[in-house]
N, C-alpha and C positions, 0 to 999 in steps of 0.2 A: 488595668490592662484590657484591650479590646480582643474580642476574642473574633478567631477567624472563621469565617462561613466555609463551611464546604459543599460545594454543588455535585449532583449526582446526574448525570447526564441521561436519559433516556433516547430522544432521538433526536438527529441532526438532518436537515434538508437544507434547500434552496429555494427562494424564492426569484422569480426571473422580473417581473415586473413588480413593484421598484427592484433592481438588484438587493437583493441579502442572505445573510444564512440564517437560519433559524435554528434556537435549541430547545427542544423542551428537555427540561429539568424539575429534579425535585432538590429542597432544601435537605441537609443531614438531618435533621432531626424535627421535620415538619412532613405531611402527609400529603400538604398539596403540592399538585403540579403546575408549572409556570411554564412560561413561554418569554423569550428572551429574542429578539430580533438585531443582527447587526447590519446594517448598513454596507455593502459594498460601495466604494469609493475610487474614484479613479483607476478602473478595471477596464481594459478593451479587449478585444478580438486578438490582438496582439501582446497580451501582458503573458509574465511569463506564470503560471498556477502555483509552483511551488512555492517559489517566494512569495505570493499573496498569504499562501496558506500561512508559512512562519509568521507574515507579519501581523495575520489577525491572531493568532495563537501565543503570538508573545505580546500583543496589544494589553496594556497593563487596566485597561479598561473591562476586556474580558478574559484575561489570562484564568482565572479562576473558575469562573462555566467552561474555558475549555480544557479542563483538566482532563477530564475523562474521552476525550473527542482525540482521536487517534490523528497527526500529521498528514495521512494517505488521505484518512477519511476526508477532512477538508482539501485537499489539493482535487479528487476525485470531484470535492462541489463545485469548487472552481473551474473546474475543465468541464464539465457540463457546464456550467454560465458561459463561459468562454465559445462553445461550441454555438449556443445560443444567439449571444452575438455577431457570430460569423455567419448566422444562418440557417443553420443545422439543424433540424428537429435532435426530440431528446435521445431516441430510438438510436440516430445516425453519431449521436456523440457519447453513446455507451459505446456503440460498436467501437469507435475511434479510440476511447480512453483504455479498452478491452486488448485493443491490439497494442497499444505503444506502452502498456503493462505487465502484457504477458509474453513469455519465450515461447520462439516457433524453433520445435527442434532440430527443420531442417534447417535453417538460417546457416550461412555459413560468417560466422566472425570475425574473422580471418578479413573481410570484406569491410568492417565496419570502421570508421573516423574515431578518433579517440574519447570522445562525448559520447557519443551510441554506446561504445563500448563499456564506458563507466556504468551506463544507464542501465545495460543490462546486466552486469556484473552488481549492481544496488538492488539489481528485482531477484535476481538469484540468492544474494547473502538473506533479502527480507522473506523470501519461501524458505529456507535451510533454516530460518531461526522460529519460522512459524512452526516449522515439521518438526525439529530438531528435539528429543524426547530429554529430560534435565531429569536429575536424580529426585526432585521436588516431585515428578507425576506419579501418577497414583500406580499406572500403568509403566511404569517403568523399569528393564528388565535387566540386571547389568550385563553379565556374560550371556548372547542368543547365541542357541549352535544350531545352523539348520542345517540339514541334509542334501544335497542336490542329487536327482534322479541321475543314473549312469547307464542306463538301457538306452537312452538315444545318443544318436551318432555326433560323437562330438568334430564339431566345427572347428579346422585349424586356421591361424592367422598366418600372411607370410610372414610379420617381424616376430612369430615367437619361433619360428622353425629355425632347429641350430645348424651353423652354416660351418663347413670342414673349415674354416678360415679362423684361425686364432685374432682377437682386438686387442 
C-alpha cells in the first residue's frame, strides 16, 4: 500500500510575471521547506476569480498542497492577478478586492440585482461563521447575562409605539 503525503502549507502568494501561485510548504514528517509553483493558465483580465480558484484547488495535480490553502485565500490571489492584468497596480487591486469583499453598512439592499445580493449575503454567512463562538472554544460561554445601563434616555421607535387600534 502506498501511503499518502501530507503537505503543510506555510505561505501562499503570487507570482505576476510568469503568471503563478506559489506555495511554500513543508512535508508531514520532513523538516524541510519546499517551494511548489503553479502555473496560471489561460487567465485574463476578464476571467471570472472564483472559479479559477476551485479549479486550481481541485486540480488533482495539486489538490494535496492545497489542502491547507483556504478557497478565499486563492480567489483573493487571483483577483490581484486579475487586477494586474487589467492594469492596476497592487495597492489599487487590494483597495478593489477590499471593497467588493467587504459590507458598507450604509448600503441600501433593497437596491441591489439578485447576484450582488447573493454575494453579499455569502460575505455575511462567512463573517458569522468566523465570529460565531462553538461549544469546542476555549472561550466559550453558554448562558451571557449582561446588564444594560437604564440612566440614559431611552430612544422610542414609531413601530414599537402601541397604537389605540386593535390588528
Amino acid at each position: 500500500p502506498r501511503t499518502v503525503m501530507t503537505y503543510i502549507a506555510k505561505k501562499c502568494g503570487i507570482c505576476f510575471q510568469p503568471p503563478s501561485i506559489i506555495l511554500i510548504y513543508k512535508e508531514d514528517n520532513k523538516d524541510k521547506t519546499r517551494q511548489r509553483i503553479m502555473p496560471v493558465r489561460n487567465f485574463s483580465k476578464f476571467s471570472d476569480c472564483g472559479l479559477a480558484a476551485e479549479q486550481l484547488k481541485n486540480n488533482p495535480r495539486h489538490k494535496a498542497y492545497l489542502e491547507g490553502v483556504s478557497l478565499c485565500q486563492l480567489k483573493k490571489l487571483y483577483s490581484l492577478l486579475k487586477g494586474y492584468l487589467g492594469g492596476e497596480n497592487l495597492a489599487e487591486s487590494l483597495e478593489k478586492f477590499w471593497q467588493e469583499e467587504t459590507i458598507d453598512p450604509e448600503e441600501d439592499m433593497n437596491k441591489l440585482d439578485d447576484k450582488e445580493l447573493a454575494k453579499r449575503k455569502s460575505i455575511m454567512d462567512e463573517l458569522f461563521e468566523k465570529n460565531r463562538k462553538k461549544k469546542d472554544d476555549p472561550d466559550f460561554i453558554y448562558d451571557i447575562e449582561v446588564e444594560f445601563p437604564h440612566d440614559e434616555q431611552l430612544e422610542s421607535c414609531g413601530w414599537d409605539v402601541e397604537s389605540g387600534e386593535e390588528i
